[in-house]
Backbone as JSON, one array per atom type, in Angstrom:
{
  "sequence": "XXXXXXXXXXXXXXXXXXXXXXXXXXXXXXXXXXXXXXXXXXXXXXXXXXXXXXXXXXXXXXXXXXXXXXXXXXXXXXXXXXXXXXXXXXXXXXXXXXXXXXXXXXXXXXXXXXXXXXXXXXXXXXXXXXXXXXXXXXXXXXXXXXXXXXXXXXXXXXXXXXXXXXXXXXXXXXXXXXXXXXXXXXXXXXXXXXXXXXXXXXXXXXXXXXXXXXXXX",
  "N": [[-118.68, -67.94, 12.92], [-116.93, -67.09, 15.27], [-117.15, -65.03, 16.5], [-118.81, -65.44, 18.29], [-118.91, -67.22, 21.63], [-117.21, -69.44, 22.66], [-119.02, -71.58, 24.24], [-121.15, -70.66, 23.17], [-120.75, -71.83, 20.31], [-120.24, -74.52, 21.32], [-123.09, -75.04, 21.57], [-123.8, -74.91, 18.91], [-122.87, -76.53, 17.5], [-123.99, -78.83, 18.59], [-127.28, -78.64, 18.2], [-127.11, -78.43, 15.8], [-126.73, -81.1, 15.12], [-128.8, -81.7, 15.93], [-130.63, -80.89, 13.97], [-129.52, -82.62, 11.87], [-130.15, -85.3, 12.67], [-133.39, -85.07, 12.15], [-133.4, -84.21, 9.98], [-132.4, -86.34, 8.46], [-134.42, -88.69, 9.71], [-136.93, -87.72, 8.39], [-136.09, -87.98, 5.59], [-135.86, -90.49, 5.02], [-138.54, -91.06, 5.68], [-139.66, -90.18, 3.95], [-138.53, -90.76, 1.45], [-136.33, -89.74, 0.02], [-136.38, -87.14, 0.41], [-136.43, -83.36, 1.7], [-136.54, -81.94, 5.26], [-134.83, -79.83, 6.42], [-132.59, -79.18, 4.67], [-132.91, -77.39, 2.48], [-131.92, -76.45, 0.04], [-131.39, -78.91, -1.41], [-133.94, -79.59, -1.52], [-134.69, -77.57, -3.43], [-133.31, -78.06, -5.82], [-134.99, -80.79, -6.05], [-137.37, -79.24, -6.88], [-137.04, -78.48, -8.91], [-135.98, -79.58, -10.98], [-138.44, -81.8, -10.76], [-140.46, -80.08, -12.11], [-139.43, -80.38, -14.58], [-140.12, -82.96, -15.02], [-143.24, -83.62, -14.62], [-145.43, -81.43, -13.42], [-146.43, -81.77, -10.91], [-144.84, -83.46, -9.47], [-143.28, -81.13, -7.91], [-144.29, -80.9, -5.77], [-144.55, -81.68, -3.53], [-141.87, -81.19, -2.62], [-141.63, -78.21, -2.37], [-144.14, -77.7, -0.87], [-142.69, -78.51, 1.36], [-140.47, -76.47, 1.59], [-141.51, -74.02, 1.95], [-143.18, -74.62, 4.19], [-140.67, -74.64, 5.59], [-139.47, -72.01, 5.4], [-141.82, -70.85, 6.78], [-141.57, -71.17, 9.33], [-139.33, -70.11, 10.02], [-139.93, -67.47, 9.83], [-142.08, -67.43, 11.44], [-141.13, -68.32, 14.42], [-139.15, -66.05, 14.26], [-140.5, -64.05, 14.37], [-142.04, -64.38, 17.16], [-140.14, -64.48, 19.0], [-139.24, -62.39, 18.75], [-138.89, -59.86, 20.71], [-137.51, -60.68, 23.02], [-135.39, -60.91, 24.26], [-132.96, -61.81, 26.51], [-134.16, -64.17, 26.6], [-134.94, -64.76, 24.18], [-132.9, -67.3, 22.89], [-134.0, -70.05, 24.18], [-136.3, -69.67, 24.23], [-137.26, -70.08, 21.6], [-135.82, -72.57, 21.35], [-137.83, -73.8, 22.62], [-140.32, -73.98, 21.11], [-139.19, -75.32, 18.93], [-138.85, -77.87, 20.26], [-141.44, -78.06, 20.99], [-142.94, -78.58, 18.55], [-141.57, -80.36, 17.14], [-142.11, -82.8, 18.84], [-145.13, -82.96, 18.53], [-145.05, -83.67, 16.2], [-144.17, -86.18, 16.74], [-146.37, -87.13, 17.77], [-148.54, -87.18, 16.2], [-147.28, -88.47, 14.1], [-147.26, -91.01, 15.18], [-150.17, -91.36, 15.49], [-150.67, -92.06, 13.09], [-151.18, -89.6, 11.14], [-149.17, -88.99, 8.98], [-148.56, -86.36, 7.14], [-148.95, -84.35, 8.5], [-146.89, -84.4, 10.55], [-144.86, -84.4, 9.27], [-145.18, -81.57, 8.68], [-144.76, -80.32, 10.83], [-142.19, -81.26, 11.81], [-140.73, -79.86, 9.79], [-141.29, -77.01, 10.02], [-139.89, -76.7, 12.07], [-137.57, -77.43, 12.2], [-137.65, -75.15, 10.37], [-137.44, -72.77, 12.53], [-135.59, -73.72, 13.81], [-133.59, -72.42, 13.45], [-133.12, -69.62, 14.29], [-131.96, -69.6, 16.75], [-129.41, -68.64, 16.78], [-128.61, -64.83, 16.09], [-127.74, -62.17, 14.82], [-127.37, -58.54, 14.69], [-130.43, -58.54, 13.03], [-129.84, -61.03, 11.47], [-129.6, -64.45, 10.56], [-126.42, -65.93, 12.68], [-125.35, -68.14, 12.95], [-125.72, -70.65, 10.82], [-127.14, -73.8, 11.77], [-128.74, -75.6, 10.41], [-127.92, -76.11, 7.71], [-125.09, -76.54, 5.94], [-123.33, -75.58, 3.57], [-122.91, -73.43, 3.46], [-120.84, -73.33, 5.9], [-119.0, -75.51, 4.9], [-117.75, -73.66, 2.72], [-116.53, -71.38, 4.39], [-114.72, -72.78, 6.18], [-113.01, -73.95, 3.9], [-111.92, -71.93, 3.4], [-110.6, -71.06, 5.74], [-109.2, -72.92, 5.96], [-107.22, -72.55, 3.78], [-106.64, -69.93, 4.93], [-104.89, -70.34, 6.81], [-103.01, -72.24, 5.24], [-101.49, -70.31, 4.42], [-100.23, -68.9, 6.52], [-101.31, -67.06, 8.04], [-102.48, -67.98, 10.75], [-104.72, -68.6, 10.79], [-107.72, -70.44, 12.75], [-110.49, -70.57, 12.55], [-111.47, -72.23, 11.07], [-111.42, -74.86, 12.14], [-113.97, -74.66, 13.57], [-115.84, -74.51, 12.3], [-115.58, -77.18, 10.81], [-116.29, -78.58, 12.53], [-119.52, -78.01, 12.93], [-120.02, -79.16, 10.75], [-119.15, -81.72, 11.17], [-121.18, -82.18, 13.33], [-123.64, -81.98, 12.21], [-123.37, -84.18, 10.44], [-123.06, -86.43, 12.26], [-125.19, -86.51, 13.36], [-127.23, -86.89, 11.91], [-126.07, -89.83, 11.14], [-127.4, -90.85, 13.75], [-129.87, -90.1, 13.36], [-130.59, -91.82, 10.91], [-130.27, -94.67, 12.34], [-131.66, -94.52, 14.78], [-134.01, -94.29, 13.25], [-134.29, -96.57, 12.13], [-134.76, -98.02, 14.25], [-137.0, -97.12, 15.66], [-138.49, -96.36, 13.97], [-140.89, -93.57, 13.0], [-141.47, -92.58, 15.03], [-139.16, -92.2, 16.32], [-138.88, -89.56, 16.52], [-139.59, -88.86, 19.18], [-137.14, -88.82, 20.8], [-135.75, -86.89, 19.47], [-137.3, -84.34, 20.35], [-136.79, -84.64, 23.18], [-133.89, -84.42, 23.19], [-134.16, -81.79, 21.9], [-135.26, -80.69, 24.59], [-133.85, -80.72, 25.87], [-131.24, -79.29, 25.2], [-132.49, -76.53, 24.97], [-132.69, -75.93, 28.04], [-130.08, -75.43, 28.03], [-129.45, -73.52, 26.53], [-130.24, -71.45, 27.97], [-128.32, -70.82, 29.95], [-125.8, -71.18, 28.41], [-126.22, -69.29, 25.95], [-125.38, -65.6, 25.71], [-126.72, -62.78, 26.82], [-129.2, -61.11, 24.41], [-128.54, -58.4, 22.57], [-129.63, -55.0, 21.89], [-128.98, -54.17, 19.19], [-128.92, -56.88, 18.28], [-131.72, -57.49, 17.46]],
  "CA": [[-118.78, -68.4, 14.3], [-115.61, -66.29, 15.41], [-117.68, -63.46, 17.22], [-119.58, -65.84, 19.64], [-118.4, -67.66, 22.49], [-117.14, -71.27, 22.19], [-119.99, -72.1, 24.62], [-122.49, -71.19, 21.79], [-120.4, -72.62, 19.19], [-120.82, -75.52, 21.24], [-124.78, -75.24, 21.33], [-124.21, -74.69, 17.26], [-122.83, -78.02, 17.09], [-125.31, -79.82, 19.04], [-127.92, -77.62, 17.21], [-126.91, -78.99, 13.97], [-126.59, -82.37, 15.34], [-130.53, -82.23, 16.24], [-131.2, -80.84, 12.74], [-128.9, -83.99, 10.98], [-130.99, -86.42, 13.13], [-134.38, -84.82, 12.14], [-133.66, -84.39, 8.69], [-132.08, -88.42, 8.44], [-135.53, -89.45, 9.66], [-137.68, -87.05, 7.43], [-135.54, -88.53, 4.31], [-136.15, -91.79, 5.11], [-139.3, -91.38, 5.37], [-140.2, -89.31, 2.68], [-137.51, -91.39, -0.13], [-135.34, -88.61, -0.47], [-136.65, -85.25, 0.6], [-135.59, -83.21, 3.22], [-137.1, -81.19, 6.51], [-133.94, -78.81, 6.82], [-131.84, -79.19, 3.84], [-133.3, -76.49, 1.4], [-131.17, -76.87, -1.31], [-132.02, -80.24, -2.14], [-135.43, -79.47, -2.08], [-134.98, -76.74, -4.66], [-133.24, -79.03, -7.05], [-136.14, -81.79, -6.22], [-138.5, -78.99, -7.75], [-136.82, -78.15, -10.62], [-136.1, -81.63, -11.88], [-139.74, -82.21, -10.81], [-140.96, -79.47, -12.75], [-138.63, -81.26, -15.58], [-140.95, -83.87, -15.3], [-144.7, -83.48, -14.78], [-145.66, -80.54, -12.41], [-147.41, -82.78, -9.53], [-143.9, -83.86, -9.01], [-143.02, -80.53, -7.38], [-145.64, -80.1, -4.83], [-144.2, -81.93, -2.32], [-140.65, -80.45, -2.46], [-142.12, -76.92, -2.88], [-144.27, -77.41, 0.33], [-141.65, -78.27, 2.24], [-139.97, -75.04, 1.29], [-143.0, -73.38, 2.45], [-143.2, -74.85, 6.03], [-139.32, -74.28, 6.29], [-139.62, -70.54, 5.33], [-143.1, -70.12, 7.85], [-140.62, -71.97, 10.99], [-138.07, -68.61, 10.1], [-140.84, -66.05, 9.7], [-143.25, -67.9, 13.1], [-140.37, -68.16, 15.13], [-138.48, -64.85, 14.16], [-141.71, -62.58, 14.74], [-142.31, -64.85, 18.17], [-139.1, -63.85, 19.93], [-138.49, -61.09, 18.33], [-137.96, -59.02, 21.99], [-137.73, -61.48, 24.14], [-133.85, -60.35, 25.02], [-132.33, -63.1, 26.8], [-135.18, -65.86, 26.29], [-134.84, -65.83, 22.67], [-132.53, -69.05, 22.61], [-134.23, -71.0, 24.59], [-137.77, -69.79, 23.68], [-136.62, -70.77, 20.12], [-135.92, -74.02, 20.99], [-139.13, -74.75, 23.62], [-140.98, -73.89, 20.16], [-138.72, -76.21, 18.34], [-139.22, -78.77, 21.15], [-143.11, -78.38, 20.64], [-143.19, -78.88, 17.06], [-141.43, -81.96, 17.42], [-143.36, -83.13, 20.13], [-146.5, -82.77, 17.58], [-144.86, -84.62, 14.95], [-143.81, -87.61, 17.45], [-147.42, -87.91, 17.87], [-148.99, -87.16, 14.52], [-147.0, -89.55, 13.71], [-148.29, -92.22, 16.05], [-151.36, -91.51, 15.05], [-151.04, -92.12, 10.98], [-151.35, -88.51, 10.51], [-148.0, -88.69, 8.62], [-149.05, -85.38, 6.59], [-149.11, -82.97, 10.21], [-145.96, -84.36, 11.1], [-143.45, -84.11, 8.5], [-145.12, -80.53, 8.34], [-144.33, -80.03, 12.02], [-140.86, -81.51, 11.32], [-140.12, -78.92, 8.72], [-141.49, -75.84, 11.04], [-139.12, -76.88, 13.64], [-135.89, -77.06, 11.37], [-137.07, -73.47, 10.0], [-137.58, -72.34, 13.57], [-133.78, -73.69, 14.82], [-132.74, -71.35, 12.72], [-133.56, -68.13, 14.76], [-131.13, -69.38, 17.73], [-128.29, -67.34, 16.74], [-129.15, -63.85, 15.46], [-126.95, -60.73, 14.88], [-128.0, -57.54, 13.82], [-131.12, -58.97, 12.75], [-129.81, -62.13, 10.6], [-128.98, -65.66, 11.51], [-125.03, -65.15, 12.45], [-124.54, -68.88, 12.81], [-126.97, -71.46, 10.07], [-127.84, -74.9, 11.96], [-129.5, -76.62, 9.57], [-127.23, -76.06, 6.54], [-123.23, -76.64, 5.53], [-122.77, -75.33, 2.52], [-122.04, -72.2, 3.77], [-120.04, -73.68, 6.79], [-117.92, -76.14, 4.37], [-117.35, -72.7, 2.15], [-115.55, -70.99, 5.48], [-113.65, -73.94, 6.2], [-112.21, -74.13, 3.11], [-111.32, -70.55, 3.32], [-110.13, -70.88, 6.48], [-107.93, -73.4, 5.92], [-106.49, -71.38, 2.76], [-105.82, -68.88, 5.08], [-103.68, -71.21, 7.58], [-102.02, -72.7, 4.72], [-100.76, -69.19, 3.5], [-99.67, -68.59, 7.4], [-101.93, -66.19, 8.61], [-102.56, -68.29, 11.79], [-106.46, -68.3, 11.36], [-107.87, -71.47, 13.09], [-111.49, -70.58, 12.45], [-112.33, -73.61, 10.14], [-112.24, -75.92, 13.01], [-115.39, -74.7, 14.35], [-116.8, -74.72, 10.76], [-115.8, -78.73, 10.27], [-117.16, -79.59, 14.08], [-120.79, -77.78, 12.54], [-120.74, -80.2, 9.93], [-119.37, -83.53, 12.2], [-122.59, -82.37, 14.6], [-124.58, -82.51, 11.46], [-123.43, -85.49, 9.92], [-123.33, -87.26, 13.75], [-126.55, -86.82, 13.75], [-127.61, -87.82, 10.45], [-126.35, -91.24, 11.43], [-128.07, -91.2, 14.42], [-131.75, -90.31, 12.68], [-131.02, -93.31, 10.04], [-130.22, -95.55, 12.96], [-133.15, -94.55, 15.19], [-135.7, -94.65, 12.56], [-134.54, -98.5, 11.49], [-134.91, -99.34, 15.54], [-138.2, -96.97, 16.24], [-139.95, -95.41, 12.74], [-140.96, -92.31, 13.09], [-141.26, -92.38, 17.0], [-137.42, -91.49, 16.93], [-138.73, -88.32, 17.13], [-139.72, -88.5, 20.65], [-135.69, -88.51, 21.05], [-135.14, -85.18, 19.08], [-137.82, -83.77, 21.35], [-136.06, -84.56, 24.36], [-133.16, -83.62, 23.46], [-134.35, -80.54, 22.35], [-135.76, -79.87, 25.74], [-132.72, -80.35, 26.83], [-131.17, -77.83, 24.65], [-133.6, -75.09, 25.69], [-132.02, -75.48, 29.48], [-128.43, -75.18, 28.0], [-129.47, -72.48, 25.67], [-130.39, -70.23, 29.02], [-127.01, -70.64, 30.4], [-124.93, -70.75, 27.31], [-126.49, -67.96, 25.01], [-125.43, -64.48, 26.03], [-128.23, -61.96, 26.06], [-129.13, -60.54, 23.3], [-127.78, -56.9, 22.47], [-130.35, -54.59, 21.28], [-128.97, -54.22, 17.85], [-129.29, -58.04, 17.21], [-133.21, -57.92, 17.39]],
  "C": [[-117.8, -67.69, 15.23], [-116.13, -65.07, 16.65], [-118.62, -64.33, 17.95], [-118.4, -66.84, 20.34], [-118.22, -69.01, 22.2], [-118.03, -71.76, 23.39], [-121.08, -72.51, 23.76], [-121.88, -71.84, 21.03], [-120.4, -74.01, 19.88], [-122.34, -76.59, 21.29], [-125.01, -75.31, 20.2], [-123.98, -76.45, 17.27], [-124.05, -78.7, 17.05], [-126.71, -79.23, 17.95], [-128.0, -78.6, 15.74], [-126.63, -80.5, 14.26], [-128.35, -82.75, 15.63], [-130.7, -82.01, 14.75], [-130.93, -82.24, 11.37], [-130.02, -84.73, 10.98], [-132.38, -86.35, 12.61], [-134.55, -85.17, 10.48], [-133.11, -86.0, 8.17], [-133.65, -88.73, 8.14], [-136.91, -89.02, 8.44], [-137.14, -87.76, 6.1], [-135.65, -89.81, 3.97], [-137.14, -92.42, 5.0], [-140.11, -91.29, 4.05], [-139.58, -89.98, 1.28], [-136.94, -90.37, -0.47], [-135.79, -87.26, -0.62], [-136.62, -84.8, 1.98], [-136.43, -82.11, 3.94], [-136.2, -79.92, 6.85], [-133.29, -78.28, 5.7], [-132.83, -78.56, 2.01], [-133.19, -76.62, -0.06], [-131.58, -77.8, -2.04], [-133.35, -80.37, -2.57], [-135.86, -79.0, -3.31], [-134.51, -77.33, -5.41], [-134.32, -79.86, -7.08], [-137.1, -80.83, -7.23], [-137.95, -78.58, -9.1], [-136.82, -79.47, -11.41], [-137.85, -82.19, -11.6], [-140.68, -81.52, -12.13], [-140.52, -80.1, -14.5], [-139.6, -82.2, -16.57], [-142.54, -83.85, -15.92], [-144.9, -82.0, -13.38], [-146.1, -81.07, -11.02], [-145.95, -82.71, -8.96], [-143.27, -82.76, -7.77], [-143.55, -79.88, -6.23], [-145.49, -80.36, -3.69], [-142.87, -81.05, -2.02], [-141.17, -78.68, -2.02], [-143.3, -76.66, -1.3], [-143.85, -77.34, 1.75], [-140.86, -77.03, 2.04], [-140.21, -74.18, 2.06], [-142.96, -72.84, 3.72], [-141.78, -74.72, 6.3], [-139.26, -72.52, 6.49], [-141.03, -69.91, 6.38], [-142.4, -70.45, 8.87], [-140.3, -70.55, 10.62], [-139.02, -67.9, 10.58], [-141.39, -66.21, 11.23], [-141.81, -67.23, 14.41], [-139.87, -66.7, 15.71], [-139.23, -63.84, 14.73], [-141.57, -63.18, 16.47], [-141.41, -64.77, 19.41], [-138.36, -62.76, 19.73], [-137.53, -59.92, 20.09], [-137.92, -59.77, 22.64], [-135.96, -61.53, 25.05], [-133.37, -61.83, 25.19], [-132.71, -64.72, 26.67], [-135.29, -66.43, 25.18], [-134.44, -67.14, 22.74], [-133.5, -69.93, 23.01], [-135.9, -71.37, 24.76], [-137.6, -70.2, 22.25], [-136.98, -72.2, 20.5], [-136.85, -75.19, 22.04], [-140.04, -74.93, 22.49], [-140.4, -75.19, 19.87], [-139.22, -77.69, 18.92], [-140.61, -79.53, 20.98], [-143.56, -79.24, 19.54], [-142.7, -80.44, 16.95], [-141.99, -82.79, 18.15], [-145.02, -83.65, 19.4], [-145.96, -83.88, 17.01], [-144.77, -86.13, 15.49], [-145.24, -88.36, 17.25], [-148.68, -87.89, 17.08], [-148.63, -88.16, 14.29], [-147.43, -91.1, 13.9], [-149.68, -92.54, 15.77], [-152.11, -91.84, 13.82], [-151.42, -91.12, 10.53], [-149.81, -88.01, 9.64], [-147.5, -86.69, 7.64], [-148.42, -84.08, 7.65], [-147.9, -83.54, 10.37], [-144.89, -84.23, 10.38], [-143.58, -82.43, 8.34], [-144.23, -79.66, 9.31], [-142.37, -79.81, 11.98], [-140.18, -80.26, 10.36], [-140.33, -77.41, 9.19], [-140.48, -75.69, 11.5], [-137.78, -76.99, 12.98], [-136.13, -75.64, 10.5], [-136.8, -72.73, 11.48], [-136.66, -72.57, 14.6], [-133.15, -72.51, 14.57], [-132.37, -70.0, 13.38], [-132.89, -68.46, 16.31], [-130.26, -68.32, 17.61], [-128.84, -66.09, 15.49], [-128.08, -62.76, 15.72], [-127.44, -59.85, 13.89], [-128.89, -57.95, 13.0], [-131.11, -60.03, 11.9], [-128.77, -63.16, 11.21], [-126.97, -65.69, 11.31], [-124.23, -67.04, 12.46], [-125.98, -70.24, 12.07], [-126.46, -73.24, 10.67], [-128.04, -75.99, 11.57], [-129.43, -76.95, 8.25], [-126.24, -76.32, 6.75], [-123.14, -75.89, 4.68], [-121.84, -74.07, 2.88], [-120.65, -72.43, 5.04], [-119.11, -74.18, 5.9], [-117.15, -74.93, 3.8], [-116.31, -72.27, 3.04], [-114.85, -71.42, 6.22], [-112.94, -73.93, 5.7], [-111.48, -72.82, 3.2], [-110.45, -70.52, 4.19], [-108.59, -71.17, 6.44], [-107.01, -72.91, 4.85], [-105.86, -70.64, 3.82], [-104.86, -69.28, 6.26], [-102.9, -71.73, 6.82], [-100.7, -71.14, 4.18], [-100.15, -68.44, 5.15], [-100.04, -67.64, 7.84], [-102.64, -66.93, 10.32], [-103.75, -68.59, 12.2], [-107.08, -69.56, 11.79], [-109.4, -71.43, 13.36], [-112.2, -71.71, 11.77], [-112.51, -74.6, 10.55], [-113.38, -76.1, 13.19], [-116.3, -75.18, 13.09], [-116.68, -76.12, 10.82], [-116.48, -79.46, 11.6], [-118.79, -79.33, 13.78], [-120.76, -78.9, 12.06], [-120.45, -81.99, 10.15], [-120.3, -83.34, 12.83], [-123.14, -82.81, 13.19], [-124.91, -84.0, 10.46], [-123.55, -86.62, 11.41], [-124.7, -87.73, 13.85], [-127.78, -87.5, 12.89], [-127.33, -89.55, 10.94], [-127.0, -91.58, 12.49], [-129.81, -91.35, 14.05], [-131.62, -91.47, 12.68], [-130.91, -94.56, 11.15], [-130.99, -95.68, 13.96], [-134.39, -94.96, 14.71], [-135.49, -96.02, 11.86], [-135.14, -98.67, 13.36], [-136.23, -98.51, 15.49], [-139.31, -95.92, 14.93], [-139.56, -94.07, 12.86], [-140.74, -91.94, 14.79], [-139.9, -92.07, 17.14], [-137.73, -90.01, 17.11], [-138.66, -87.81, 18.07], [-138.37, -88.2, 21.05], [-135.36, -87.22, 21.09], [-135.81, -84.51, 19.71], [-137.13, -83.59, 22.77], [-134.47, -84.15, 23.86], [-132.84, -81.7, 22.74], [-134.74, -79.61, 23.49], [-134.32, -79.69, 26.21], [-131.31, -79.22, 26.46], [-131.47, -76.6, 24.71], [-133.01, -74.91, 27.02], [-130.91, -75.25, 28.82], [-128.6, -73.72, 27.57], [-129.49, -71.28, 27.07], [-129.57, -69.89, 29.87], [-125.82, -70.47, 29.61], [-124.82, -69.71, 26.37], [-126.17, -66.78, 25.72], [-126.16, -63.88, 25.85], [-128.18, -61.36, 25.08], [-129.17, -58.81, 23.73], [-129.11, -56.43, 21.77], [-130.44, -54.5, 19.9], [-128.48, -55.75, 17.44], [-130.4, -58.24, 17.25], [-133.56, -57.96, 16.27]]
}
């Protein structure tokens, strides 16, 4: 996070505070499988596979629709220079938007797919030299450069980079409690929330993102 502006690093937060909230409600609904959170998925299919093969079909399509969000997205703003961010996250916006009302409709199927588009398709806010320079909708790698960080403040090198890393993963856990506490007061309809405030993300993004440099396309 070190090489962007603490404006974006404060759009990463938020960012990863929509993805918490999204993936909360997806987990909740689903009994323990996730819309953003990859990882977990790929253990779900191995231990599925463990089991009986069926078991892995759900995990394994979520995968799927997280890896087509990267690819949709990525191709879809590819030049779009300065509009990337915030064409990114009018997509994102959309997709959620769908799912709110998939959902409404008892098409639960279309909307967790939607849901899982739209957390591959955060992803493609921040981009350098063609790969995501700051990940959203993950920690692992954030907690990793935390810990490092703070290693390298304990050994007196002065580096105070692992803040930003532990404020990623308070947006993402923030928001996590906000899903689980939306989707007890409104179901699935909490999505309509993460919609809006993804729209409202998309205006920040067009004042906060710096344009993009040719060699991050």
């Amino acid at each position: 996070m070190k090489d962007h502006p603490v404006a974006e690093r404060l759009l990463a937060v938020a960012l990863a505070g929509l993805a918490g909230f999204v993936d909360a409600v997806a987990f909740i609904e689903l009994g323990g499988y996730f819309v953003s959170f990859m990882t977990g998925n790929s253990v779900q299919i191995g231990t599925g596979l463990a089991d009986y093969a069926a078991a892995a079909i759900l995990p394994l399509s979520l995968v799927a629709l997280f890896v087509a969000g990267v690819v949709a997205s990525s191709l879809a703003v590819h030049k779009a220079g300065r509009w990337r961010a915030p064409l990114t996250l009018l997509l994102v916006t959309a997709l959620l938007s769908t799912a709110a009302y998939a959902a409404g409709q008892g098409w639960s199927a279309v909307a967790i797919a939607c849901m899982a588009l739209a957390m591959g398709s955060e992803n493609a806010v921040f981009q350098r030299n063609g790969e995501v320079s700051i990940g959203v909708t993950y920690m692992t790698g954030a907690l990793v450069k935390m810990g490092q960080g703070m290693a390298s403040a304990i050994r007196g090198n002065g580096h105070s980079g692992w803040f930003w890393h532990l404020c990623l993963w308070g947006g993402l856990t923030f928001g996590a409690v906000a899903g689980a506490f939306a989707f007890r007061a409104y179901a699935m309809q909490a999505l309509w929330l993460a919609s809006a405030v993804g729209l409202v993300l998309a205006l920040a993004a067009l004042v906060l993102v710096r344009p993009a440099q040719a060699s991050d396309l």
